[in-house]
Structures are given as C-alpha cells and as structure tokens.
C-alpha positions in Angstrom: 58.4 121.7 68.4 59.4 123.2 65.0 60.0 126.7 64.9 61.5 129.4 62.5 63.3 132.4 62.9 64.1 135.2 60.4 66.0 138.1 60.3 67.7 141.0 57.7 71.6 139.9 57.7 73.4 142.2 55.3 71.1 142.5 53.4 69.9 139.1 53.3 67.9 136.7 55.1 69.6 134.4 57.7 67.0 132.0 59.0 67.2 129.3 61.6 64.9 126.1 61.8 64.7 124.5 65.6 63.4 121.4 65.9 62.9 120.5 62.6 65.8 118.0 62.2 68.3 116.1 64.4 66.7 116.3 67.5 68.5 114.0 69.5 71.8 116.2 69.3 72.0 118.4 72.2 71.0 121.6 70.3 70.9 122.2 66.3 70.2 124.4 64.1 69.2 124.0 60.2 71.0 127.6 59.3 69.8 129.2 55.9 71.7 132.2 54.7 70.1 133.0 51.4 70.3 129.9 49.5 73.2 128.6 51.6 72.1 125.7 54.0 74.4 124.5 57.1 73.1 122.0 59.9 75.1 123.1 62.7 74.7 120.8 65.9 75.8 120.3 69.6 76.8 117.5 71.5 78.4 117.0 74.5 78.9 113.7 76.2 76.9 113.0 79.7 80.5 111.7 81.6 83.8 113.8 81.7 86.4 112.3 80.1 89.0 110.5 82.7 93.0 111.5 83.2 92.9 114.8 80.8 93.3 118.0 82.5 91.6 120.2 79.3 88.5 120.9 77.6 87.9 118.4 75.0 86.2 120.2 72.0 86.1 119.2 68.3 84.9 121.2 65.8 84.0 120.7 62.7 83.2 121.8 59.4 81.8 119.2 56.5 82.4 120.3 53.2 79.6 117.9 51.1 80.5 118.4 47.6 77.0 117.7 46.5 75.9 121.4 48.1 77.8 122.7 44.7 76.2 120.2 42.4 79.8 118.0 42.3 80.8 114.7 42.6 84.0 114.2 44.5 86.8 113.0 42.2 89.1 109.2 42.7 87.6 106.0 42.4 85.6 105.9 45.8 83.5 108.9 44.9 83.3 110.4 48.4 84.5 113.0 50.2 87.8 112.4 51.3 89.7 114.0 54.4 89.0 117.8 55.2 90.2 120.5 52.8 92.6 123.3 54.3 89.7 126.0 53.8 87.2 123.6 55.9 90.6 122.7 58.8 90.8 126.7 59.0 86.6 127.4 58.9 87.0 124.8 62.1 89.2 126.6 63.7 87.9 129.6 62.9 84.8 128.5 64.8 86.9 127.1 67.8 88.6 130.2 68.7 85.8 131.9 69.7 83.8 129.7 71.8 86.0 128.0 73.4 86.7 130.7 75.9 83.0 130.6 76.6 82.9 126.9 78.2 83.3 126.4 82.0 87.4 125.9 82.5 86.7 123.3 84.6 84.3 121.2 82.3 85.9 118.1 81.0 82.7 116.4 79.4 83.7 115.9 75.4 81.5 118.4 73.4 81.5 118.0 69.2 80.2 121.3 67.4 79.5 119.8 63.8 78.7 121.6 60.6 77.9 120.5 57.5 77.4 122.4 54.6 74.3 121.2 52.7 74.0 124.2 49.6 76.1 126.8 48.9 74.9 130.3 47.4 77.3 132.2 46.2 75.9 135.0 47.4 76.6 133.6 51.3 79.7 132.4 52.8 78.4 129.0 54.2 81.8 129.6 56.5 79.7 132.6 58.0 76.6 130.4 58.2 78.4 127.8 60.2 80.2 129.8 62.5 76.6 131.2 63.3 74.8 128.0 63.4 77.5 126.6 65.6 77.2 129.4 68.1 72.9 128.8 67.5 73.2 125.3 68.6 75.4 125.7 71.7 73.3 128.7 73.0 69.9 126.7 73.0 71.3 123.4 74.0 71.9 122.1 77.5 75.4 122.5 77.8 77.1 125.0 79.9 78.4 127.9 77.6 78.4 131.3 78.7 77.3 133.1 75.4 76.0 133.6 72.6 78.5 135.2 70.6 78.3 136.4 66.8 80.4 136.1 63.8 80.3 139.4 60.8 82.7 139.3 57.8 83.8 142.6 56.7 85.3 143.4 53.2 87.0 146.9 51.7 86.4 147.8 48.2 87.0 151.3 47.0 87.4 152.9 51.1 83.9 151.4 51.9 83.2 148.2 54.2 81.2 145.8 52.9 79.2 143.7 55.6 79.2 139.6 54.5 80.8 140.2 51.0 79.7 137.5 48.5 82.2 135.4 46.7 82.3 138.6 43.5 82.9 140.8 46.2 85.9 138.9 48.4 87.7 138.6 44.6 88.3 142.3 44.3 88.3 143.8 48.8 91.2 144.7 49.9 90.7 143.3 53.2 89.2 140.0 54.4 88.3 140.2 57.8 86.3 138.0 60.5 85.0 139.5 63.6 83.5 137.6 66.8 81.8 139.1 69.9 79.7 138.7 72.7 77.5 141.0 73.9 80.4 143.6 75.2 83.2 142.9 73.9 85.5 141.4 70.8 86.7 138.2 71.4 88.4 136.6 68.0 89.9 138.2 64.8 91.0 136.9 62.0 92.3 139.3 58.8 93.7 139.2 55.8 95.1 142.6 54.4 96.1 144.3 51.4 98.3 146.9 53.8 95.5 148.1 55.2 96.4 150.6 57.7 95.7 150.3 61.4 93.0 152.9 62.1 91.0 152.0 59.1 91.4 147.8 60.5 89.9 149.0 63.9 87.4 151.0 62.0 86.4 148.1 60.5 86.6 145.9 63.3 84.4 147.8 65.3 81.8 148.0 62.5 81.6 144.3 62.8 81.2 144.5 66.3 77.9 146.7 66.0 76.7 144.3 64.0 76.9 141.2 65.8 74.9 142.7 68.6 72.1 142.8 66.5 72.5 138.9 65.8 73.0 138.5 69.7 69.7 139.8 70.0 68.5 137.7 67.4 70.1 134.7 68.8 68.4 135.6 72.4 65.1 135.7 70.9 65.7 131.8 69.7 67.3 131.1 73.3 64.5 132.5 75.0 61.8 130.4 72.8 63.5 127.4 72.7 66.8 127.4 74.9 67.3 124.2 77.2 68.2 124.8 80.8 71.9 123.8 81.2 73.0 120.5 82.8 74.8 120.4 85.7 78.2 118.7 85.7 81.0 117.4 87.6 83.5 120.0 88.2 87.3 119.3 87.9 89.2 122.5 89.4 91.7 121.1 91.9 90.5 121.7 95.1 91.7 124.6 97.8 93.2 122.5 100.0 95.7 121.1 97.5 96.4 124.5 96.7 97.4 125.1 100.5 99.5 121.9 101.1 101.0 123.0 98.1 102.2 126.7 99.1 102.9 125.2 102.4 105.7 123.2 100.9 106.9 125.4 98.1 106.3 129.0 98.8 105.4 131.6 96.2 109.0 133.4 96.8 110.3 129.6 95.9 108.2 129.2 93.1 109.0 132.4 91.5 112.2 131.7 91.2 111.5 128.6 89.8 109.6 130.0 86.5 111.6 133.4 86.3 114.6 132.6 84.2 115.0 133.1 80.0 115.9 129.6 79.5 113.4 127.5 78.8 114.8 124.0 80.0 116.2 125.6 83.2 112.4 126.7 83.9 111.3 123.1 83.2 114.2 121.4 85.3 112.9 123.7 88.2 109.7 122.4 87.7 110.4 119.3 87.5 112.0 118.9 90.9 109.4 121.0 92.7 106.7 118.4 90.9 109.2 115.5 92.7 109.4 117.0 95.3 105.5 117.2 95.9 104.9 113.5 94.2 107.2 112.7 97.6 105.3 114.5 99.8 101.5 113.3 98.6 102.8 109.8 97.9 99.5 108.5 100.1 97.1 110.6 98.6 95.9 109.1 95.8 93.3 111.9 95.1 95.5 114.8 95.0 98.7 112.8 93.3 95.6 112.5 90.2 95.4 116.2 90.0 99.0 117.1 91.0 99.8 118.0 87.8 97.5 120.4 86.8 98.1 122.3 90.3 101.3 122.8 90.3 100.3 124.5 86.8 97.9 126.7 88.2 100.6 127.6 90.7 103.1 128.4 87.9 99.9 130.7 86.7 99.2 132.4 89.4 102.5 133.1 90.2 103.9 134.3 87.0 100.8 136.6 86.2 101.0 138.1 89.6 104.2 139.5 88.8 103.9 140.6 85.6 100.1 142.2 86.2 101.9 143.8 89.9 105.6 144.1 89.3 105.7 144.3 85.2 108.5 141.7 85.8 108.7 139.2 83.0 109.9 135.6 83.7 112.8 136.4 81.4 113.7 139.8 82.9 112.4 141.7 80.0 110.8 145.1 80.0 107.1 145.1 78.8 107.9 146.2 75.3 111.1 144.9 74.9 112.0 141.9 71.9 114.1 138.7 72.0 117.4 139.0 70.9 117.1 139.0 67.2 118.8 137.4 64.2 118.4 136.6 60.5 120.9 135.2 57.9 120.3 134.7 54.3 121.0 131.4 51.7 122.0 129.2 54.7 121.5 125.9 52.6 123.2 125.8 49.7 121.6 124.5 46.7 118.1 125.4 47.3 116.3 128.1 45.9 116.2 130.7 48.3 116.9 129.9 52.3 116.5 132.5 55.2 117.2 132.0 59.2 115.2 134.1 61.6 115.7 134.0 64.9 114.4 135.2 68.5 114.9 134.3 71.2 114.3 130.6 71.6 112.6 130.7 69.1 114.1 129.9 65.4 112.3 129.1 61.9 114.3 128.2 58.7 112.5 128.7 55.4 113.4 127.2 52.2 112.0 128.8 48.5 111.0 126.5 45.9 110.2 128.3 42.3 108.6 126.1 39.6 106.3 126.6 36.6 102.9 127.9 36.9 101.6 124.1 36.1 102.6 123.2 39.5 100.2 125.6 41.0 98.1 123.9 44.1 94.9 122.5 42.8 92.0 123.1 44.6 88.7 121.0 44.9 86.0 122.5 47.5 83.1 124.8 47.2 84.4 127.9 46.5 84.2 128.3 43.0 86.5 130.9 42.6 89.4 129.4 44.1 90.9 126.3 42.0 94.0 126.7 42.3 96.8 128.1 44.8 100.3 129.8 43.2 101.7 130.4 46.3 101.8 127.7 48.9 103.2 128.4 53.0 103.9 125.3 54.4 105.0 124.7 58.4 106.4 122.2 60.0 106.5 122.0 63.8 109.1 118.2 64.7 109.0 117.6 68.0 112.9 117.8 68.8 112.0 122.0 68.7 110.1 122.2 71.9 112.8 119.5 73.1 110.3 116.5 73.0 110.0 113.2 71.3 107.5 111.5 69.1 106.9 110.3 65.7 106.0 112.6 63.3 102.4 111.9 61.9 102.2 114.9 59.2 101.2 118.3 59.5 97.7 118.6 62.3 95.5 121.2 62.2 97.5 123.7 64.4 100.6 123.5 61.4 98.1 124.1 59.0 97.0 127.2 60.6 100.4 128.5 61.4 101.1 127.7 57.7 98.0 130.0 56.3 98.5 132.8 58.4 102.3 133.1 57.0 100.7 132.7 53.7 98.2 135.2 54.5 100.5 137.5 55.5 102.7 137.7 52.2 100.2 137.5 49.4 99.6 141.1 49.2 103.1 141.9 48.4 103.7 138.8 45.9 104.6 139.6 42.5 101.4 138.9 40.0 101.7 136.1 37.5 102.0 138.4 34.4 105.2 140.0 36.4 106.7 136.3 37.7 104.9 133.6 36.0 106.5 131.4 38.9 104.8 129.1 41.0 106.3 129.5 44.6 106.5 127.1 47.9 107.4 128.3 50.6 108.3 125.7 53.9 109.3 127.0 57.1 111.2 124.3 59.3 110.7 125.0 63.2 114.1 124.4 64.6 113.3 125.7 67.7 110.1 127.1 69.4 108.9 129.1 72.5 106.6 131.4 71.3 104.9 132.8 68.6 106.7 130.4 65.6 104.1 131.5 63.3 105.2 135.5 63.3 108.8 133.8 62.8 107.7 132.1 60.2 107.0 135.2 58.3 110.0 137.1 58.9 112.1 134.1 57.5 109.5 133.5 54.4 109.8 137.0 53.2 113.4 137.0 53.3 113.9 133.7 51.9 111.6 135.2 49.1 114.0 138.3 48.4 117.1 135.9 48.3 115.2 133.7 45.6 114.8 136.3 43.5 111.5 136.4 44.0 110.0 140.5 43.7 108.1 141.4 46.2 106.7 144.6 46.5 107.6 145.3 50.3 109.3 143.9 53.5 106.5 142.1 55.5 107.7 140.9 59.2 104.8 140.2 62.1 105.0 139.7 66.1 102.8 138.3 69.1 101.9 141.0 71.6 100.2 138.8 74.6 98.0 140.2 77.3 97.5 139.7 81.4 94.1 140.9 83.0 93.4 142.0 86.6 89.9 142.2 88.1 88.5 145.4 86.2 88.8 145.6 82.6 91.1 148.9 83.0 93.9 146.1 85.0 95.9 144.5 82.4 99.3 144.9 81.3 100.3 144.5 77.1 103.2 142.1 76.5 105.2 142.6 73.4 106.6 139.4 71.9 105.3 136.6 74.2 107.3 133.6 75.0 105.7 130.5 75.4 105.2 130.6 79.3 103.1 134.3 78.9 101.6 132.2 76.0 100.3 129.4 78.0 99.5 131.9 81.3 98.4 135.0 79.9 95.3 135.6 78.6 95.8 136.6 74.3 97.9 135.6 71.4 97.7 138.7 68.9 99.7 138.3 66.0 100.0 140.6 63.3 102.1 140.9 60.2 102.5 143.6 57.9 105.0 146.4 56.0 105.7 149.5 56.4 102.1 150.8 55.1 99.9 148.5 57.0 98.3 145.7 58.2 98.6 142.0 55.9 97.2 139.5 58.6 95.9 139.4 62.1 95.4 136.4 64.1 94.1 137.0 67.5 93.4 134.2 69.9 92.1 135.0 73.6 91.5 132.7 76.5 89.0 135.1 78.6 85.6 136.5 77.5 86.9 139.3 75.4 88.7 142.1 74.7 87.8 145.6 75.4 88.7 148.6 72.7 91.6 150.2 74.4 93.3 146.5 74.9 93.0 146.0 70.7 93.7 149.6 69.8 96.9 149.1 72.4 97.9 145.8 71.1 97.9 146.5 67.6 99.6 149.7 67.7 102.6 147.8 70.1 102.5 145.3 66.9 103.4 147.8 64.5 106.4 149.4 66.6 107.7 146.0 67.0 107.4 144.7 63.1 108.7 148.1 62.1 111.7 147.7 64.8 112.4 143.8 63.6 112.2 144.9 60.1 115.0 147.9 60.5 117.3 146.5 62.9 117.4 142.4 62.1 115.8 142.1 58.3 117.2 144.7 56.1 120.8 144.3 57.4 120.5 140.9 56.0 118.6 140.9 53.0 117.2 144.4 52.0 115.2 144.3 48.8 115.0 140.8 46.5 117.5 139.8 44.4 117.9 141.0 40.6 117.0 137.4 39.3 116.4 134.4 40.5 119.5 132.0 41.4 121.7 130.0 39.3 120.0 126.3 40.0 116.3 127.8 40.0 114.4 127.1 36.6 114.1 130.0 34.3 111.0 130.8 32.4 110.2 132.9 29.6 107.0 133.5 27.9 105.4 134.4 24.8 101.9 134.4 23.5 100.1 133.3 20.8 96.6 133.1 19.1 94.7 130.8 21.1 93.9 129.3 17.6 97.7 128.3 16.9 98.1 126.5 20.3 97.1 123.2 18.6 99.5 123.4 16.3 101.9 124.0 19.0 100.9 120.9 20.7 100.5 119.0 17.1 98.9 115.5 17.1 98.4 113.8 20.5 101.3 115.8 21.6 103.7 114.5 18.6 104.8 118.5 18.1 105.0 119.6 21.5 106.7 116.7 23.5 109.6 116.9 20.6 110.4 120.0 21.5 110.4 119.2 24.6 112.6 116.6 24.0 114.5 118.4 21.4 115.4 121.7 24.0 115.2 119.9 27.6 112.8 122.3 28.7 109.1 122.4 30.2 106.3 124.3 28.7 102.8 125.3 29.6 100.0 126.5 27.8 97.3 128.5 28.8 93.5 128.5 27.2 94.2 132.6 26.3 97.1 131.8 24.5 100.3 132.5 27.2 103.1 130.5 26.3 105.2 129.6 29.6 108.7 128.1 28.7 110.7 126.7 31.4 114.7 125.6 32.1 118.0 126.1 33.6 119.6 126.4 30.2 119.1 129.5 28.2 120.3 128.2 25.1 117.4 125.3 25.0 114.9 128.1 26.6 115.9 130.4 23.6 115.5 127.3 20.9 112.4 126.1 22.5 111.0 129.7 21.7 112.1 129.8 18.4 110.6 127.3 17.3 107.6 127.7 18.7 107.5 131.5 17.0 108.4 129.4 13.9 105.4 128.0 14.1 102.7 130.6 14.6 104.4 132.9 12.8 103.4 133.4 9.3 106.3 132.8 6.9 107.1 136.5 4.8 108.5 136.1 1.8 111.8 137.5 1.4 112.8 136.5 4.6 116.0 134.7 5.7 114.9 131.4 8.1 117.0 128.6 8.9 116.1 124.7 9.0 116.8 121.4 8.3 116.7 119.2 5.5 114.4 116.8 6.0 113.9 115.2 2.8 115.6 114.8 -0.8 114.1 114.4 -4.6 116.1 114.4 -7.8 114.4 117.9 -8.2 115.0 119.7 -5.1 115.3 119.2 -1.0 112.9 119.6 1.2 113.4 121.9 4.2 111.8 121.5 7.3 111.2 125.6 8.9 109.0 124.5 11.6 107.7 120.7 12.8 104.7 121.4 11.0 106.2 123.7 8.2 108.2 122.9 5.1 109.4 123.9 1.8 111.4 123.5 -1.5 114.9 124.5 -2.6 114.4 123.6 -6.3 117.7 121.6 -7.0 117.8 125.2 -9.6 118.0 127.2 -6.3 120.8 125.5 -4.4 123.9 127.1 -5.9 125.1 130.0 -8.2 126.7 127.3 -10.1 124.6 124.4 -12.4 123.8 121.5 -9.9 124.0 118.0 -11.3 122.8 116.2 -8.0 121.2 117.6 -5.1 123.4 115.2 -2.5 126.6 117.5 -4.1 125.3 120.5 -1.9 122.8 118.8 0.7 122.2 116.1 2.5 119.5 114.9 5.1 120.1 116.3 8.4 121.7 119.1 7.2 121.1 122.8 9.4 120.9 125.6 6.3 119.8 129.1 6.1 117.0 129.6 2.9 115.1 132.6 1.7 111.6 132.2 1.2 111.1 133.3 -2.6 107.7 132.8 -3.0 103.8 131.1 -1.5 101.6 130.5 -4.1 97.8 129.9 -2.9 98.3 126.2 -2.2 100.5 127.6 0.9 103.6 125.7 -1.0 106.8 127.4 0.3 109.7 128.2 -2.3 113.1 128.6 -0.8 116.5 129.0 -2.4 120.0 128.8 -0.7 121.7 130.7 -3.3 120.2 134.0 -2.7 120.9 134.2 0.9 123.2 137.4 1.4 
C-alpha cells in the first residue's frame, strides 16, 4: 500500500513515498528533498554467504547524469564507473550503519541509491544517506536503528543546517553528522581551522536535529515497517571458545599479541593457530570457524588489558606516540618529497607542480565543482602490510584515505591568484600499522613546503582509538592506534589540523555510538598529539615552505589582458599562439577573464614569451623605442615585424644618417633591429625609422 510522509527539514520538505515503486526490494524508499529525488532500497539475500567470517554490505550511490539534464560524455553515452564524490557519498553512508547490523549476520545485504533529480537547493548526498537509513529501518532485515544524517555549514559564526550548493561555496566548515536515538555515531568534517569547541558545538547541533528525523523515521516504521527475519547465526560457539582456553591460556595468549612488532605478533599467532589446527584436526566443524576464534580470542584478550590494566600490546602509555620521524627531498629529481614516519607505520609523498590547465576535470552533478587544482592521491601496495598480490588500482578505501589527506590541507593552500600552480600530491605507503591516512598528511604538508609550495600553516593529524567496558562511563581513550587497537577496539578518530584548529575529521566507530564526553575527550587528545608531532618531528625538518619553487619544477608567470585581445593572442586556428610556443619552449594558458598563465623552466623563453605577448595587446606609442625583425624588403623601405600580428615601415629614407642607395646595404631579412615608431596615421600604418634610435 502507497503511502506518503512529510516533514519540515531545514527548512524544507523531505518527503518519503512507501510502496509506490520497487516493491520487491526488501524496503525502499522514493526520497524527495525539495526538488531532489533519490530511490534508496534494501536488499539482503535470504542465505549467508559460505567461508567469509564478515558482514558483506555494499553500498551504493548512482550518480544518473540525466537528474542534471546531462548526457554523459565518450562514445557509449552512459554512465561510466563511479565518480570519487559518489565512492566517498558510499561510504559516507556505510560508516554509519554498519555498526547497526547483527555481528554475527553473514547474509549479503546491498543498500542502493540512485539519484534521480538534483535541486540545488538539496544535497541528494543528504537525501540518500536518509533514504538508505528509510529503507533498512522498514524492511525485514535485522538492523538495530534508525539512525539520521544532518549536514552542518559555518558562514559568518552561524551554523547553517543542510546548506545548499551557494551556501557550501562560501562555509567555513563542511560537516556530516550521524546518530541514533542517543548517541553520535559517524563524523565526517571538513575545516577551514575551525576550532575545537565551536566543531563540537556544531556537532551537537546536528545531533538535536536528527532526533527529530528519528522520530519521523519511527512514524514510517511504525505504519509500514516489516517484522525482521530471522537468520542463521554465525558466532563461533562457547564450547570452541573453551577447548580453546583449555589449550592456550589467556596468560599464553597475552603474551602472544603484546609485543611492538608487528610480524613477531603474527608469527605468535601463527603457531598458536597450528598448534590448534593440530589439536581439532577431527573436527571439521570447529576447524571451519577456527579462524575467526582464535581472533575473538586475540580480542578479548587485548581489550581486557588495555580497558583493566591500561597496558597497550606495545607497552605504551595511553597517550603516548610512536617513535617519530620525518626527512625532507628524499628523492631527488622530483618536485618536492617528504618521509614521515611512526612507528610501523611510514608514508612517502611526492609533489608534482604543473600549470593550472592540468587541473582535475570534474563531470558529476554538482555544478559548482568542475574542476579540482589540488589532487591527494594514496596508494596502499601490498608489500606494506607484508602481503602479496597484484595490484588492481586504487579501491574504494585508497580513495578515502586520499580525500581525507586532501581534505585536510585545502584550507591552508595558497589561492590561484597567489600560486597559479596546479598541485598533485601522491603519498606511497611504504609501510602500514595504523592510521596511514593521518601519516599521509604529515608527509603531504611537508612535501608541500619543500616544493615551494606557500601554505599558509603547518597541518599534521593523528588516530586517537577507543575501548568500551559495560557502562558507557568504562572506556579508556587510546592516542595513536596501531593496527591491532584498530582492528580490536571500538573507534578510528582521525583528525588533522594547525595550530588554530580543526581541517578534517574522520571518525569511524564499530559499536552503537559515541557518548559526549568520549568525542569531547578524543578530540581534545587529537590536538595535544598533532600539536606535539608538529613541534617535535615536523618543524625540525622542514619549518615554513621554501622561498620558490625548485630548480626542475616549471615556472610560471602571468599577465593579463583584455579578454577582447586574447584572440589575437591565439591568432588564426592557433597560427599566433602555437609559434610562440614553439618560438620560446614554453606552455601557456588562457583564461575567459583575460589571465595570461605562462609556463617553463627557462626564464629567458618565459621572459620572451611574455614579451611578445605584451607586444601584442599593447598599443604601439609613438615615440617609442621597440625592437623586431625584418620580415620583408621593397626598393622603398623594409618591413618590420613588432609583433606576429603587427608590422611597420622603415622608409629606405629612415634607415641611416647617411643617403641609402639600396635597402639590402643596411638590412636584410631576418635581421633583429631596434626602430622608433615615428608616426600612425588613421589607416593604423606604422612608420619606423632606425636612424633616430638614441
């Protein structure tokens, strides 16, 4: 049965259609937000998959070019594989709920949005993080929710609830907020230094206002919710558990786990997993599951002692960091190169500076982004956690890693009018065991400063993880988590910022939210640490950016011009531009408003290439000394060539102090000479003479 639901979102109207379309999904939603329409849907298969010991979900986020009245570009005329924004909107959407699914449910569940129209006035990101949680909630599958998504935006000191597309152009803060009914359970920020009490101000805001859509989204559940299915469990049963501990005790698996190097911990494991494989060689059943046990073993052990004993399995104190290190131009040749290092973990970034022309170009539905100066890219090879596999390209969790980095240094970049560069940025993972990401932008934003590059402020960022007891005042704060506290703790909380405040946050939890003292606590541990990283490991190596940009990076210099000259710049299908180009060796760009970019290593055919472009929209003044070449001869005079589209006469009267028989006796073609402009008569004819040059 078709119903509708309505309510005032920010000042719009967020409806949801049930039963309307796609009724043989497990739930859906058709999700208006204003003029933006998303069908967000549910499914979950009616088996659990066989031999996987996680929770298969896929999300996703369909970005139909058609909802923007385009038609996708290359000679199929579809749309082609998912944009970065619509990777990051799916994960986005993951983070939240998937805490929210049984832990033991292994049936494969699909959350799929599509974006249908897009209003400018209404993130369809928003929409579909909404619909998705709609469609779960009112579906038969098991999910312990609903949760809500609210957007928040600063402009001027005042939050703005679901800013519009105007509105995100000019806030200083971009931030996404997801709860459940009591608590926060996924952030995601980007920050224009905005400083820590004011973020949690604004977090908290949001968090008001998604109770108001829970209630919303109970009203739907209670009118047309399905009861939830039952399913087949996969938690390893007690028993195991038992035989287990009866073998290896929990004094023998702590010391198995608590040591700071990684591949010891995994050799320990390894032989305790042999070990057991010996022991339960006839039991099939258990063998199946072994695996995951003896994880849940590792778990249980190594949150015991840090929630109990505060004992890390690296024999660090709660707040205490990695060993730390960072080195500056480490490959030659390059642009710009930094090393950071902690701990195991260790991230080399490489700068790459190039015209503004070979800015990103963008293609999706947000018409105010098309194109992309700045570009983070990370790169996560298998050999860094010690593994081996072919390398397929960059999946969805590189591409995250990569945008938060990026996130986290655009407020300090230079603006294009200041450094009319476009900059990639690549961080190789050399080596990985927690938190690469927040390494990632410690080595970026030195590798930034030894390019040259000048940023307005030091950025650095760190992972403060989290382990829960029973009651929500039992937990313990971790300050830069390894891997292990990674996998068996409960939160990822990265955040990156200067001195002044907050750039990024990127919060990922694994429980069913987070209460305010845990965020208030885990992002003011954040800041001690990225103040401490920044003082005591970044500025020794690199402490403000360089004066100019290196020897082998390209040089630009610009000038600008009346828009209505810039044809004459580029002349006849390109005749006048591309032999300049050719002429000089260097690149050059033009913008619609007239800015002239030109770009080289030499300075000598950057300064010529400028020249002659000035020669050419700049009026010639009479009385003026110019130089140029002699392009063609009469018996009367020689023509000279000031500018390609730009000549004039030396009357054969004007070439010498001295009576002139034949022009060839002073000039010849070819020849450079430096002329006086005498005289432009209405025609625009140029006279010249090369006798009264001083």
């Amino acid at each position: 049965m078709y119903k509708k639901f309505e309510m005032e979102l920010a000042g719009r109207t967020l409806r949801v259609d049930v039963g309307r379309v796609a009724k043989q999904a497990n739930g859906a939603a058709l999700m208006h937000y204003g003029d933006t329409v998303v069908l967000s849907t549910a499914t979950a298969s009616e088996k659990p998959r066989e031999g996987i010991d996680f929770f298969p979900l896929s999300v996703e986020y369909e970005e139909k070019l058609y909802s923007v009245g385009k038609i996708p570009g290359g000679f199929n005329k579809r749309e082609g594989k998912a944009s970065e924004n619509a990777i990051l909107t799916s994960r986005v959407i993951d983070r939240p709920m998937r805490p929210l699914f049984p832990k033991d449910y292994r049936n494969d569940v699909t959350l799929n949005n599509m974006v249908m129209s897009v209003d400018p006035e209404c993130s369809p990101e928003l929409t579909a993080m909404l619909g998705s949680a709609i469609a779960t909630a009112i579906s038969d599958i098991p999910f312990d929710g609903p949760c809500a998504t609210t957007q928040v935006g600063l402009i001027n000191g005042e939050l703005v609830f679901n800013p519009n597309s105007a509105q995100n152009l000019v806030s200083d803060l971009k931030l996404t907020v997801a709860s459940t009914r009591d608590k926060v359970i996924m952030i995601e920020a980007g920050a224009n230094e905005v400083p820590e009490a004011k973020m949690i101000e604004a977090i908290y805001a949001a968090h008001e206002l998604n109770q108001k859509v829970i209630a919303f989204i109970d009203q739907i559940v209670a009118e047309c919710g399905k009861p939830k299915h039952e399913y087949t469990s996969c938690a390893v049963p007690e028993e195991l558990f038992a035989a287990i501990k009866a073998i290896v005790t929990p004094e023998q698996m702590e010391e198995a786990v608590f040591t700071d190097e990684k591949q010891v911990r995994e050799e320990n494991i390894r032989q305790i997993k042999d070990k057991l494989e010996e022991a339960f060689a006839d039991n099939e059943e258990w063998l199946a599951v072994l695996d995951e046990a003896v994880y849940q073993y590792q778990k249980k052990t190594v949150r015991k002692m840090i929630l109990k004993d505060h004992k890390r399995p690296d024999g660090r104190q709660i707040t205490q960091i990695r060993p730390l290190a960072a080195e500056v131009d480490i490959i030659p040749r390059v642009h710009g190169s930094a090393m950071f290092t902690r701990g195991q973990t260790q991230i080399c970034n490489v700068v790459t500076l190039a015209p503004l022309s070979e800015a990103q170009k963008l293609d999706g539905l947000d018409e105010n982004a098309v194109s992309k100066r700045y570009m983070h890219h990370y790169n996560f090879p298998s050999y860094s956690v010690g593994e081996t596999k072919p390398s397929r390209g960059p999946g969805r969790r590189e591409i995250g890693h990569g945008a938060l980095a990026e996130r986290a240094l655009l407020p300090v970049l230079p603006t294009e009018e200041e450094f009319p560069y476009a900059i990639r940025s690549v961080s190789e993972t050399f080596e990985s065991n927690g938190s690469t990401s927040m390494a990632s932008t410690c080595s970026s934003c030195m590798a930034l400063m030894a390019a040259g590059v000048p940023i307005k402020k030091m950025v650095a960022g760190i992972s403060c993880g989290l382990v829960t007891g029973d009651t929500d005042d039992d937990y313990v704060l971790l300050t830069d988590i390894q891997g292990l506290e990674d996998f068996f703790g409960d939160m990822d909380f990265k955040v990156t910022g200067t001195t002044e405040g907050i750039t990024a946050i990127q919060m990922d939890i694994k429980i069913h939210g987070l209460t305010r003292p845990i965020v208030e606590g885990a992002i003011a541990r954040c800041r001690e640490a990225r103040l401490f990283i920044m003082d005591t490991c970044m500025k020794p190596a690199i402490s403000e950016p360089r004066a100019s940009v290196g020897e082998l990076a390209p040089k630009i210099i610009q000038t600008t011009v009346d828009p209505e000259k810039i044809g004459e710049i580029i002349g006849q299908r390109g005749k006048t531009i591309n032999s300049i180009i050719e002429e000089t060796g260097v690149k050059i760009d033009i913008d619609d408003d007239g800015r002239v970019s030109i770009c080289g290593v030499e300075q000598a055919g950057m300064d010529k290439a400028l020249k002659i472009i000035r020669s050419i929209v700049d009026p010639i003044e009479v009385g003026q000394i110019y130089e140029g070449k002699v392009v063609r001869i009469m018996n009367f005079g020689a023509f000279v060539e000031l500018s390609p589209n730009k000549d004039g006469l030396i009357h054969i009267s004007k070439l010498a102090d001295h009576r002139v028989e034949k022009v060839e006796d002073v000039v010849n073609i070819g020849d450079e000479v430096t002329v006086k402009v005498l005289d432009i008569d209405r025609m625009g004819k140029i006279s010249l003479s090369l006798k009264d040059v001083e």
